[in-house]
C-alpha positions as CSV (number, residue, x, y, z in Angstrom):
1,X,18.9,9.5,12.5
2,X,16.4,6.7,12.5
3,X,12.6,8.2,13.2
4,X,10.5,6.2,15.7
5,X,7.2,4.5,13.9
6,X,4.5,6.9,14.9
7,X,1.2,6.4,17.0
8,X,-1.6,7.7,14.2
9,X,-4.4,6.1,16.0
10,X,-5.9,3.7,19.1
11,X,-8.1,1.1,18.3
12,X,-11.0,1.5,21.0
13,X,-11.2,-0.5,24.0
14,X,-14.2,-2.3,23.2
15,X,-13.2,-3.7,20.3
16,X,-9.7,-5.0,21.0
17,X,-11.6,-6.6,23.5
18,X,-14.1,-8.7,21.3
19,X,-11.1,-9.0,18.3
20,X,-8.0,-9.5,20.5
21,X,-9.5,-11.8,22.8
22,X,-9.7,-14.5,20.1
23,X,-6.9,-15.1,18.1
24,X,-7.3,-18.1,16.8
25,X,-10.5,-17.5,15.9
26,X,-10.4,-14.2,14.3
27,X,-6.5,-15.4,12.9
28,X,-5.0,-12.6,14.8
29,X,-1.7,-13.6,14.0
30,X,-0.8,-16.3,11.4
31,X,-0.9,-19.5,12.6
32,X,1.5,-21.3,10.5
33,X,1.7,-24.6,9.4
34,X,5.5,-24.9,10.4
35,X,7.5,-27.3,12.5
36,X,5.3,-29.0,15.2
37,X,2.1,-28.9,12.8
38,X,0.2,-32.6,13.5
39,X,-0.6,-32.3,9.6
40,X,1.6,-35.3,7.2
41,X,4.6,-33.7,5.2
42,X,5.3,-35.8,2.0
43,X,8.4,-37.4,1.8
44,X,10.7,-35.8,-0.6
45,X,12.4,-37.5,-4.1
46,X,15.6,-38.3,-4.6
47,X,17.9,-35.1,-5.4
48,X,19.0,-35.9,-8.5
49,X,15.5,-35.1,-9.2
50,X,14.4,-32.7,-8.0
51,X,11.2,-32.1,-10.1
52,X,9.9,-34.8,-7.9
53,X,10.8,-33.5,-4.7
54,X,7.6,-32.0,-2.6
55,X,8.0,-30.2,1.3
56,X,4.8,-29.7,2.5
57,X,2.5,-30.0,-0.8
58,X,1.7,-33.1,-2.5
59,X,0.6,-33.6,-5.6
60,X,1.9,-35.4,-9.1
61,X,-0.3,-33.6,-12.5
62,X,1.8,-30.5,-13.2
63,X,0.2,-27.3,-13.3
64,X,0.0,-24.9,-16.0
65,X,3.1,-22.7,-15.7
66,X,1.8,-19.1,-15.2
67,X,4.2,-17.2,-17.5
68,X,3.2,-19.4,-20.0
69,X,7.0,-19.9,-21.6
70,X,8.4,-21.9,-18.5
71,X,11.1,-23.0,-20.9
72,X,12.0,-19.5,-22.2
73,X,12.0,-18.0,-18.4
74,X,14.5,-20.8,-17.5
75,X,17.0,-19.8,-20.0
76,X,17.4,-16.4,-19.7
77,X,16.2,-16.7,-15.9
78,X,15.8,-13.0,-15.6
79,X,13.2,-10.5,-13.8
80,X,11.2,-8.7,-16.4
81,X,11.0,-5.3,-15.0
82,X,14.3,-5.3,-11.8
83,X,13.2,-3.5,-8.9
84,X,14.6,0.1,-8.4
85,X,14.1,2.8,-5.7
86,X,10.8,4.0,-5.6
87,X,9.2,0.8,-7.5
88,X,6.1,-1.5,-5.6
89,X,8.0,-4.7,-4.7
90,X,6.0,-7.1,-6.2
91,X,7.4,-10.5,-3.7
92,X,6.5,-13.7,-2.1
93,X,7.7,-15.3,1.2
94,X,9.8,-18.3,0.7
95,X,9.7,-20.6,3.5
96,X,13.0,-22.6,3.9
97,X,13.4,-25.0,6.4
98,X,16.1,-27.6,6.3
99,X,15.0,-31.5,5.8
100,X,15.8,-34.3,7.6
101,X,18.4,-35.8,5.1
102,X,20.4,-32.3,4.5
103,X,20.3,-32.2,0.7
104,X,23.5,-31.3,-1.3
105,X,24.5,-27.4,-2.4
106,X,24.0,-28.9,-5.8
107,X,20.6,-29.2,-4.8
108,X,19.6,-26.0,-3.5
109,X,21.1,-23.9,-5.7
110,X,19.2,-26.1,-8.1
111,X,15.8,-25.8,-6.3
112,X,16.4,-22.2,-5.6
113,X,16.7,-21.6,-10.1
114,X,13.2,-23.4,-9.9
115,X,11.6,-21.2,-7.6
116,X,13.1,-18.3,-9.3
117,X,11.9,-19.5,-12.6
118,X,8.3,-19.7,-11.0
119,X,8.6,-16.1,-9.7
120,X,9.6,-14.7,-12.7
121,X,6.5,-16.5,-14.5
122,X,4.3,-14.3,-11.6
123,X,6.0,-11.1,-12.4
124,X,7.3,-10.8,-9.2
125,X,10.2,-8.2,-8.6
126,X,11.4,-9.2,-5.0
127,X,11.5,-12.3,-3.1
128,X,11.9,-12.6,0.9
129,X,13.5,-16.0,2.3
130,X,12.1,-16.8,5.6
131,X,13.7,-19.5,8.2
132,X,13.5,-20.6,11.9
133,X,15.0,-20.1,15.0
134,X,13.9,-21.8,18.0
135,X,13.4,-21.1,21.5
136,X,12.9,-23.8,24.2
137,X,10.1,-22.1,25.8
138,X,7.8,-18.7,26.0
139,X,10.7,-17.8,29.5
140,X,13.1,-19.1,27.3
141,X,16.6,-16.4,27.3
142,X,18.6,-18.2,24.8
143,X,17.6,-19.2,21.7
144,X,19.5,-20.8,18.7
145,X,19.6,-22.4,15.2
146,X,18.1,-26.0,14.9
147,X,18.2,-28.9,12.3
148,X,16.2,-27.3,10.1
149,X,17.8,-23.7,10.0
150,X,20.0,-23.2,7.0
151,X,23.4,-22.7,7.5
152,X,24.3,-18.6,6.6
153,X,26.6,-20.2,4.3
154,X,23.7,-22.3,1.9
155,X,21.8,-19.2,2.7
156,X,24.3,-17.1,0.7
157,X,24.1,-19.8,-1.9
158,X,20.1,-19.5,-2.4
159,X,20.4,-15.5,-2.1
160,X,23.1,-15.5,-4.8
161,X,20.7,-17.3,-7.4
162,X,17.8,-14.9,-7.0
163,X,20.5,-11.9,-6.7
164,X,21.9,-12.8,-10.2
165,X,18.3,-13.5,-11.6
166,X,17.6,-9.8,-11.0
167,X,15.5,-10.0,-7.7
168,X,15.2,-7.6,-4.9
169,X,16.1,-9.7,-2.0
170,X,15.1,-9.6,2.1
171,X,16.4,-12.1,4.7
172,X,13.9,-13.0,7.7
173,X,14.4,-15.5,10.1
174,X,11.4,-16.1,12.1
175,X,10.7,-17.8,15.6
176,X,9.6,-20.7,15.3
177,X,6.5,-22.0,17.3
178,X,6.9,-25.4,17.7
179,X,8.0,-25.2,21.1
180,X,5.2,-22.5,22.1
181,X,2.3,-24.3,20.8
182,X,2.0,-27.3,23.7
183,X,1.5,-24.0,26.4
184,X,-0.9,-21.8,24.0
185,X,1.6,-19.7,23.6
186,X,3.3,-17.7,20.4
187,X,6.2,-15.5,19.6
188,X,4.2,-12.6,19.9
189,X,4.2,-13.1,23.8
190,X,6.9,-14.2,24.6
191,X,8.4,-13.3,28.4
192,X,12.2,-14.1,28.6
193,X,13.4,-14.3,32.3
194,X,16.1,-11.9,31.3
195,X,15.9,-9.7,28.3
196,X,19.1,-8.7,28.4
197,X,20.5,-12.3,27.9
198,X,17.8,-13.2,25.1
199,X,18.7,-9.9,23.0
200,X,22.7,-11.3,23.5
201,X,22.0,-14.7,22.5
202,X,19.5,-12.8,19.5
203,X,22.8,-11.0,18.9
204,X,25.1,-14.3,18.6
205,X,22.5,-15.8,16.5
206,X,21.9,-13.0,13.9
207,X,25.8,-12.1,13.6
208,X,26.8,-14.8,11.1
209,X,23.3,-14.0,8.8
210,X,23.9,-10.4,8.6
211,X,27.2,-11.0,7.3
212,X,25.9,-13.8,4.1
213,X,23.2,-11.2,3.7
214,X,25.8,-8.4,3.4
215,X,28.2,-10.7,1.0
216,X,25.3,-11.3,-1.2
217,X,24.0,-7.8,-1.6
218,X,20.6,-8.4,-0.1
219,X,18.6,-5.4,0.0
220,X,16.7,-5.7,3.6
221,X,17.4,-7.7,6.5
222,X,14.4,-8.1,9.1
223,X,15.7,-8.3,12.1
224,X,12.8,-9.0,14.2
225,X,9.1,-10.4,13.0
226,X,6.0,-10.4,15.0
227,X,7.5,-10.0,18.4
228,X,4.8,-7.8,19.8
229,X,5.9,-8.7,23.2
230,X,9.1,-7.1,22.6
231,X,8.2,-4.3,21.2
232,X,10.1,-1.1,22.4
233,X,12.7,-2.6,24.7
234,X,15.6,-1.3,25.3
235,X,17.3,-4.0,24.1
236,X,16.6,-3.4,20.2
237,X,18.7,0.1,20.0
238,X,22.3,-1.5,20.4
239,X,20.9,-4.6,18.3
240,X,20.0,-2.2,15.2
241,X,23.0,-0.2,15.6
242,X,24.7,-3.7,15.6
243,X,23.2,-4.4,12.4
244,X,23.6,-1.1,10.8
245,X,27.3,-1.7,11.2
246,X,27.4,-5.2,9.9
247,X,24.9,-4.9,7.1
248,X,24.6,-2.3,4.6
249,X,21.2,-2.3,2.9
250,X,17.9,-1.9,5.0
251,X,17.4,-2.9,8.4
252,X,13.3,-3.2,9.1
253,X,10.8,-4.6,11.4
254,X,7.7,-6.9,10.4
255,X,4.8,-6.0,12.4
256,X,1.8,-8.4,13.4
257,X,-1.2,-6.5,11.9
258,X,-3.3,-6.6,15.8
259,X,-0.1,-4.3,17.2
260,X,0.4,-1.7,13.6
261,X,-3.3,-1.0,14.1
262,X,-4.2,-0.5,17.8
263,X,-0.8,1.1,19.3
264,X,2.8,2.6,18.7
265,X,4.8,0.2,16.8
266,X,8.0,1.6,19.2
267,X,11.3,0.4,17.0
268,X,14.3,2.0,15.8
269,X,14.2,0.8,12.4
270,X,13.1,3.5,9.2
271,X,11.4,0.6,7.5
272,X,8.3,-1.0,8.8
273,X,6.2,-4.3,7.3
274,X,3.1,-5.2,8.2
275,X,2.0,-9.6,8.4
276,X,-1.9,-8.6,7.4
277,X,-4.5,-10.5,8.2
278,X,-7.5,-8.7,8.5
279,X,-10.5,-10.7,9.1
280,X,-13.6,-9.5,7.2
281,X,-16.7,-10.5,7.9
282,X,-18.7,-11.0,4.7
283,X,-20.3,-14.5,2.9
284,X,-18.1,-15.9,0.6
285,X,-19.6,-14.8,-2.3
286,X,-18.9,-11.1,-1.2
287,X,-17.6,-9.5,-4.6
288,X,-13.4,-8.1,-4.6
289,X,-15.1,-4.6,-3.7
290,X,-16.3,-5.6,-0.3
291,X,-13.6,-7.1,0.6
292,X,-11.5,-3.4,-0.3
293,X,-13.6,-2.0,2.2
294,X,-13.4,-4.4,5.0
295,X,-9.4,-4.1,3.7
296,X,-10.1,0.1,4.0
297,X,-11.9,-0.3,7.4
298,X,-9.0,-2.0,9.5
299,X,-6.5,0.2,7.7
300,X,-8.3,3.6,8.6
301,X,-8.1,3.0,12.2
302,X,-4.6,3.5,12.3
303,X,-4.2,6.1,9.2
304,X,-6.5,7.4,6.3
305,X,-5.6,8.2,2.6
306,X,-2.2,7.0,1.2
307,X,0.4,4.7,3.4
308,X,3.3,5.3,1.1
309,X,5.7,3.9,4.1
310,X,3.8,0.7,4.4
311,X,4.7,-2.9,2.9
312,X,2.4,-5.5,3.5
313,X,5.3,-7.9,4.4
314,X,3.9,-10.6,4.5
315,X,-0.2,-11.6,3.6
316,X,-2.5,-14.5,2.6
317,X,-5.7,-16.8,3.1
318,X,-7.0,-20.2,2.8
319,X,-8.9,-21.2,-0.7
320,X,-11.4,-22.5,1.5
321,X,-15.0,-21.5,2.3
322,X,-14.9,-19.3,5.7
323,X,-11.9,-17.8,5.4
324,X,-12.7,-14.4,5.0
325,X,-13.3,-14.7,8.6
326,X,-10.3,-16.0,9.6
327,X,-7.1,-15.3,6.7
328,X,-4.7,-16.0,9.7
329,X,-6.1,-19.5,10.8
330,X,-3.8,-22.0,9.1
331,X,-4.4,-25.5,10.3
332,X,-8.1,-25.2,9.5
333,X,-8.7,-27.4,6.8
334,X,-12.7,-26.6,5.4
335,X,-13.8,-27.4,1.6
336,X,-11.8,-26.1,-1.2
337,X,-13.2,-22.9,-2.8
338,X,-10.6,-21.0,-4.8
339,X,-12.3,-18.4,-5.7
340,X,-11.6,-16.8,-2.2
341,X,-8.4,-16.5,-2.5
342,X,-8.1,-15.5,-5.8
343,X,-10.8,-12.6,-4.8
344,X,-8.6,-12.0,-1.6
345,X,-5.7,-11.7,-3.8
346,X,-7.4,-9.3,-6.2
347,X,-8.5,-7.0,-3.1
348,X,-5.5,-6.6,-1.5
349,X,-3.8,-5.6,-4.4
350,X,-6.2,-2.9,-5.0
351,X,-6.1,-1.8,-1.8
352,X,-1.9,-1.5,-2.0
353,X,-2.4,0.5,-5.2
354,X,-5.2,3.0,-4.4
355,X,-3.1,3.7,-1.3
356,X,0.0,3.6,-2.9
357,X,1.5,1.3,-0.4
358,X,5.2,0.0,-1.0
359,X,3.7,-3.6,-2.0
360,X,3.1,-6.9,-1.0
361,X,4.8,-10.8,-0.3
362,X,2.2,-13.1,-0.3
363,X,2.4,-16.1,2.2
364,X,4.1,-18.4,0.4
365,X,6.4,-20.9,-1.2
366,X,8.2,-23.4,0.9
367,X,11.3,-24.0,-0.6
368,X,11.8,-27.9,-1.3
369,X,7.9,-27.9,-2.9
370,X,7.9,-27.8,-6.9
371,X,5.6,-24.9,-7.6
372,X,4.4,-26.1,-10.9
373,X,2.9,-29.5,-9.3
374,X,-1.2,-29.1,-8.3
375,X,-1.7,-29.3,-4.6
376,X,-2.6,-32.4,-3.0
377,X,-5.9,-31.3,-0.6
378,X,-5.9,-34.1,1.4
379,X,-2.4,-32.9,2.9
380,X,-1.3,-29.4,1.2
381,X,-1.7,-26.4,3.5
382,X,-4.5,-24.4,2.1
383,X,-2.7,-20.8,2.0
384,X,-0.9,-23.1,-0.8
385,X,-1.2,-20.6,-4.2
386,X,1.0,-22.2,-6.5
387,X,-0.9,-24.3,-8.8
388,X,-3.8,-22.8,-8.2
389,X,-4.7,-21.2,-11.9
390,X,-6.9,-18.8,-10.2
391,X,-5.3,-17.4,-7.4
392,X,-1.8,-17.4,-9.5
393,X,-3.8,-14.9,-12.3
394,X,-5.0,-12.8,-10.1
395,X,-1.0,-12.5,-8.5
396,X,0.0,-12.4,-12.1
397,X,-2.3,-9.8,-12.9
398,X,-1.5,-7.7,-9.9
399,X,2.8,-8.0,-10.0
400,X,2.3,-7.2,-14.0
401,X,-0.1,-4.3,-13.1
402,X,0.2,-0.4,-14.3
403,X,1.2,0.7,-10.4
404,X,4.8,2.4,-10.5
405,X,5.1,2.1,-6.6
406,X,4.9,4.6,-3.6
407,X,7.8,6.8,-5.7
408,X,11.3,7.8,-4.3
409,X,10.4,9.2,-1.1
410,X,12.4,8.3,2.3
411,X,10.5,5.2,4.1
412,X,9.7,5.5,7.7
């Protein structure tokens, strides 16, 4: 039987009303530089090489590989320590969106070894691939694929690669906000006309990914992310027995961090993630121990003491000055400063290990980017980590850390 998420605490009224009521401000929920976003992409190399190519980030002097052997990873093109039952998962969000000019399998598969190689470098254990859906509007009953949703079938592909490299894997497509942003809206409040018909057309959408996740033996499929609006309906108990029948590893449910800590996260899944972005408000000089507490303080007010069925699905912050304030604003675009998120990096980890949480995939890769290039600040996002030699340490330091996981306990 799958056990409803339980009520542990409620956020007083007050407060949601001074920390709820401004989202963008406090970065409620991530605000991510996706599809839509007024900010320049780069133009991408030619294929045939693809050390050149660059999504989102920019950037030509190549960084210092973090594993230090880049060559040595790419031969053997293994995980260190493979995740088992019980273990933290150690992970990062890759963001893949499809470009313009569709590049070949060749390609992917290619790109896909490079990220993995990266990965590996980090110490990372696990590895999440994220991609959009879209929705036409925030009444919007049908929603559907889009040019730049992989196919299940180059999906399978990239999945394969980190599978064989030793990776735990997780499949999460996410609703895009492109189409929301123009009326203020996001996927957390959504209204369709007709629930019914949006949890069908969910349905028809989802079918063909459950079944490339389930052919390439990924671990978890997410099958819904940050859809606070829709939280509880009626609609999700046929959809999860759906996906129990069609998938055969873990079915789970990313929660936006406002809903896990003020209410009932109300979903028939056993396995719940949390996207955290806690703001905290201290100077940016505040040392890794304040930032624990303020870390402690939004965690407490749901649960105290160990949160062994917890993942922090999906977490990160801009190495910028301010953005202690705000982890969850991405589009602002203040003066470099990484050591906040290399200290932001530090803290969260500590908190995940002192409350033996089930671990942590930082916010993120996007797939056609090289990682070992320096980001370009005049156009790269700043929630960009990869060549960042401080913030990749302290990820290093935390994925290659003494923390055996939550143990072999039943999640959720």
């Amino acid at each position: 039987m799958r056990s409803r998420l339980p009520l542990l605490a409620i956020f007083p009224v007050t407060v949601l009303t001074i920390v709820l009521g401004s989202p963008f401000i406090l970065g409620n929920h991530p605000v991510r530089w996706e599809s839509g976003s007024a900010l320049p992409k780069v133009v991408i190399g030619d294929e045939k090489d693809s050390s050149t190519s660059s999504g989102h980030k920019s950037g030509t002097a190549t960084a210092s590989s973090p594993s230090g052997s880049a060559s040595s990873a790419a031969d053997a093109l293994q995980v260190a320590k493979p995740w088992k039952q019980g273990m933290a998962q150690w992970g990062v969000q890759l963001y893949w969106e499809e470009e313009k000019t569709k590049r070949s399998d060749t390609f992917i598969e290619k790109q896909a070894r490079k990220q993995a190689e990266y990965l590996i470098g980090l110490g990372a254990n696990s590895v999440s691939v994220s991609f959009p859906f879209f929705i036409q509007n925030s009444t919007s009953d049908t929603l559907s694929a889009g040019a730049k949703t992989p196919s299940p079938e180059r999906l399978q592909k990239v999945l394969k690669v980190f599978k064989d490299a030793g990776f735990r894997t997780q499949v999460r497509p996410i609703l895009d906000e492109g189409t929301l942003k123009p009326t203020k809206h996001w996927r957390g409040d959504i209204d369709p006309a007709s629930r019914s018909a949006w949890f069908a057309s969910y349905k028809k959408f989802l079918t063909p990914y459950l079944r490339a996740a389930d052919d390439a033996k990924t671990n978890t499929f997410v099958i819904g992310t940050e859809l606070n609006s829709l939280e509880g309906d009626v609609g999700w108990e046929p959809l999860v027995s759906y996906t129990e029948k069609n998938f055969s590893g873990e079915v789970s449910y990313n929660a936006n961090w406002d809903n896990y800590v003020t209410g009932r996260i109300n979903m028939p899944v056993n396995h719940l993630g949390v996207d955290a972005y806690f703001p905290v408000k201290v100077p940016d000089t505040a040392p890794v121990s304040a930032l624990v507490k303020g870390w402690n303080t939004w965690l407490d007010r749901k649960a105290t003491g160990p949160l062994p069925k917890i993942l922090v699905s999906e977490t990160g912050i801009g190495a910028m000055n301010g953005a202690y304030h705000a982890p969850g604003d991405f589009y602002a675009r203040r003066a470099v400063n990484p050591h906040v998120q290399a200290n932001w990096y530090k803290a969260v980890c500590q908190v995940v290990q002192e409350r033996k949480m089930q671990g942590i995939y930082w916010w993120s890769l996007w797939f056609d980017d090289d990682p070992n290039t320096k980001p370009d600040d005049k156009v790269a996002s700043r929630l960009d980590f990869a060549g960042r030699p401080l913030s990749e340490a302290a990820i290093k330091s935390c994925f290659t850390s003494d923390y055996a996981g939550p143990g072999t306990a039943t999640t959720n």
